[in-house]
N, C-alpha and C positions, 0 to 999 in steps of 0.2 A: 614512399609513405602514402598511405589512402587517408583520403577522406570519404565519412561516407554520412551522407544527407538524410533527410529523417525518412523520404521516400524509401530509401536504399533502408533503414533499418527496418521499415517497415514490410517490406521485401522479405527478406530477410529473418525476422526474427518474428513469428506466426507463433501465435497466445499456448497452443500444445507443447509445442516441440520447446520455448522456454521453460515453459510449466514444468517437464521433465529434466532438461539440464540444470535444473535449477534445485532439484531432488536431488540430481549427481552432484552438486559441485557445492550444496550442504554437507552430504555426505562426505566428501572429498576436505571441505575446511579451506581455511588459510589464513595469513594474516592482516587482521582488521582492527588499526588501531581506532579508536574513536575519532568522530568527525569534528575537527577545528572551525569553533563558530565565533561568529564579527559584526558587530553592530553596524551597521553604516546609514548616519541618518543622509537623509534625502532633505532637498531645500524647504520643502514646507514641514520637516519635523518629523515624517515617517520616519520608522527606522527601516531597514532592509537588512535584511541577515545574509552575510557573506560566508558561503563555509567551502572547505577542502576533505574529499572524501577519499583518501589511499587502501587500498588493498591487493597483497602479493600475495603468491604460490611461490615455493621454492623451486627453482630448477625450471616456473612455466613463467607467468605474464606476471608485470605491476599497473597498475592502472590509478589513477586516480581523476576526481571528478571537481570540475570548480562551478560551483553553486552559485546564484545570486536568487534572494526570493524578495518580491517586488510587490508587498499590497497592493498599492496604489496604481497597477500597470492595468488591470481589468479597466479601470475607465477612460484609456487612453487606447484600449482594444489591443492592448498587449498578454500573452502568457503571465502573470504573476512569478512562475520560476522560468529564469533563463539559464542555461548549463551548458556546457562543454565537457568532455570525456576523451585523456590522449591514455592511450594502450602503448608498453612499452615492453621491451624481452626483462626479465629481473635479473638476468644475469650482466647482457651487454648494455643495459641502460639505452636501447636502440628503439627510436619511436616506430611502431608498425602501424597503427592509424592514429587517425582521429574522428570524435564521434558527434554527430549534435546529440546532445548532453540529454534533450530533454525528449524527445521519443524515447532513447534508452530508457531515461528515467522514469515514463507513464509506465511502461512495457515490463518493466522489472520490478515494480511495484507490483500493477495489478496481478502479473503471474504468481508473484509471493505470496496474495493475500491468495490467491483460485488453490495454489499448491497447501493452506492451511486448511482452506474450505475443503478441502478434497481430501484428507485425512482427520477435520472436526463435525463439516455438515452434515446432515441425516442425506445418506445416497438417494433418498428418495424426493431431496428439498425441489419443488417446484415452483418457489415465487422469490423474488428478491427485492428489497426495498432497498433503490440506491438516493443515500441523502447529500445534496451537494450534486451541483450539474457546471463543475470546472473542468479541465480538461481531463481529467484525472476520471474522470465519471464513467464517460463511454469505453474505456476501457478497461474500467472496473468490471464493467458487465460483458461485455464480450470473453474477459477472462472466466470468469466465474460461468459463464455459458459454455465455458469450454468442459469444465470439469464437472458438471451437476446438470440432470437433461432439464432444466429452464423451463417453462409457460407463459409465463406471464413477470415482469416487468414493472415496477412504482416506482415514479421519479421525481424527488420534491425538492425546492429551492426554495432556500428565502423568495428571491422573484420568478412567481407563477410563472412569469413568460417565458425567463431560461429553460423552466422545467417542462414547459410544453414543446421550444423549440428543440428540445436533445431529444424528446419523445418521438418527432414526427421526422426527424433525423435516421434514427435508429427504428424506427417502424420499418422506413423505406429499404433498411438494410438487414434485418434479422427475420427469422421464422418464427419473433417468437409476439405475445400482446405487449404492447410498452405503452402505459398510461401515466402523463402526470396528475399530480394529486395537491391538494391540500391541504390535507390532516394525515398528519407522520404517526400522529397519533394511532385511527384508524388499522393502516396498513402495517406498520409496527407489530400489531394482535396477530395478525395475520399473516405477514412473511414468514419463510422458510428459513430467510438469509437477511440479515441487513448489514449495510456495506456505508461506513459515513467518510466521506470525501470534503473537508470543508477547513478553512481558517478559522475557526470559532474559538473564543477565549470561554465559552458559556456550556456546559452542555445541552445537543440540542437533542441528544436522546432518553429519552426515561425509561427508567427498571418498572415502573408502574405500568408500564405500557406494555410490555411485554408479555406471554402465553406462556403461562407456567402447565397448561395441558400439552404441549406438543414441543417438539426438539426445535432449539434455533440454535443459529449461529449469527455471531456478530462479529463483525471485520472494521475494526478501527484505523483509519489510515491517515487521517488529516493532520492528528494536532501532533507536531514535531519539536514543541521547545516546552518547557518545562510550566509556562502560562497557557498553555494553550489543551482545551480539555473537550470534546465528543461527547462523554456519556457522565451521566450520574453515579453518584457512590450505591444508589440502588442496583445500578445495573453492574460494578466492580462487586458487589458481595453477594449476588444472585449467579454470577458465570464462574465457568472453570479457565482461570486464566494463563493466555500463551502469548508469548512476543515473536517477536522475530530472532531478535538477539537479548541478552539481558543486558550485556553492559551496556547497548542503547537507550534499550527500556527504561533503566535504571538513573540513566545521566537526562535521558532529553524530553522522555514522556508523559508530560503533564498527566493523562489519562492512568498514570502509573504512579508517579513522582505525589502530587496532591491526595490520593486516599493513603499513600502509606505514611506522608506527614501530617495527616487530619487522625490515625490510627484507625481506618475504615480498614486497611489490609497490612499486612506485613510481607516482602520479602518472600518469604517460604513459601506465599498464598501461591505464587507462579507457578505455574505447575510442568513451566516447562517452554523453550523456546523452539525453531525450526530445525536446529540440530535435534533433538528430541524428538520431532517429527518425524523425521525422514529417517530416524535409525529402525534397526530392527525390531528392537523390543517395545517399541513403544504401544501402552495400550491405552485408550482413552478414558476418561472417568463417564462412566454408564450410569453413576449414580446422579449427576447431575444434569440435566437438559439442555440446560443454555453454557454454551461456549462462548470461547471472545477473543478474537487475537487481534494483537494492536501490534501496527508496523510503525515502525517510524526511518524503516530504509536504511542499508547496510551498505558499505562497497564492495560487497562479496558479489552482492546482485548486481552491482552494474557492472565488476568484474567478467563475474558467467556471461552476463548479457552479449557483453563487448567481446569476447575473445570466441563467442557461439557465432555471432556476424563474422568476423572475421577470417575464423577458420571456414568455414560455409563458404565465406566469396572466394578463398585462397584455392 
């Protein structure tokens, strides 16, 4: 049995080449029951959400992923999500690795959201506003670099200083301008792409703020339980809306779950998840500018993710 280190998946599993398998292995399907979530309060009253993430192929891999996500860990200079990922045969039940949890996890994310941008964004999008500077961030934009030719880079956080420190981070390693900023506002008008990365129970993004003269894209990825919500009902009734999955969408996304029980959206508003994407017939709505896809993470993907390293190192 392997284990493999987040160096090794980093190695290993390079923002295109998921990007891609991750095309094949929507197309491809499998089974994904919903992910098992657990309150687990912490001594001073935090809660921390425990959950279990399974996903099988017949005849190929099962895998499943154990989650622990930690508000309270950032001030103690910990990851907020800690995870683990064991890959097993679905037939002989025979463990072939195991994974640190949470590379997988940045990695298969961000390629999810680059793989929707890359069949929602305008091909010609050259700027990206990423909101939220967790670890989740810099590979939001590295993904999204991968599938849209990039220029320029806006980087905002609650605190200034994160958002300057992941800026000069990522200067020193990209070809491309990476500025932080202060007013989301501002740059909002003016990206291409905005990408929200964040715990926020509030939304931190506004539909007012947005350029109804020129095509954007928005990638929703933070708020994953049902209190937890990114963007305004301006900004749900102004886009053409895509998930990941829908019975995710449906069960854990606030960003989804909140306009359709305030009656801002119904249901049918969806226009459509990553199966939808990646098939053939899919054609986009032209009549509308602003797009929007909100993740809240599938074990399909940390499936692909896990069993692309593995066959790779094999």
């Amino acid at each position: 049995m392997k284990y493999f280190t987040e160096t090794e998946i980093a190695t290993l599993l390079p923002y295109d080449d998921l990007i891609k398998a991750l095309q094949e292995g929507f197309r491809k399907g499998g089974n994904i029951p919903l992910r098992h979530h657990h309150t687990v309060e912490a001594e001073n009253g935090t809660e921390n959400n425990f959950m279990l993430m399974p996903c099988w192929q017949r005849a190929g891999m099962i895998g499943v992923k154990i989650v622990m996500v930690c508000p309270d860990n950032t001030a103690k200079g910990l990851a907020s999500v800690q995870s683990t990922y064991i890959l097993s045969d679905a037939t002989t039940g025979e463990v072939k690795a195991i994974f640190n949890g949470d590379e997988l996890t940045v990695r298969r994310t961000a390629c999810a959201s680059a793989l929707a941008s890359s069949l929602l964004s305008s091909p010609t999008a050259k700027s990206l506003l990423m909101m939220g500077t967790g670890k989740l961030a810099p590979h939001l934009i590295r993904a999204h670099i991968a599938v849209r030719n990039l220029t320029k880079i806006y980087i905002w956080g609650r605190r200034f200083e994160q958002a300057e420190k992941l800026a000069i981070e990522l200067s020193d390693e990209l070809p491309v301008n990476v500025t932080a900023i202060n007013d989301p506002k501002k740059y909002a008008r003016m990206a291409d792409i905005i990408s929200c990365a964040t715990l926020s129970k509030e939304p931190i993004l506004k539909g007012k703020w947005l350029n109804h003269n020129k095509q954007q894209h928005i990638d929703l990825v933070g708020s994953y339980t049902p209190k937890m919500r990114e963007a305004d009902n301006d900004i749900i009734t102004q886009s053409s809306i895509y998930v990941d999955t829908f019975d995710g969408a449906l069960a854990e996304a606030g960003d989804i779950i909140q306009p359709i029980a305030e009656g801002v959206m119904t249901k049918s508003d969806i226009c459509g998840d990553l199966f939808t994407l990646v098939g053939d017939n899919f054609k986009k709505n032209r009549e509308n500018p602003t797009s929007l896809f909100k993740s809240v993470g599938t074990g399909l993907e940390d499936l692909i993710g896990a069993e692309f390293v593995f066959q790779k190192w094999r």
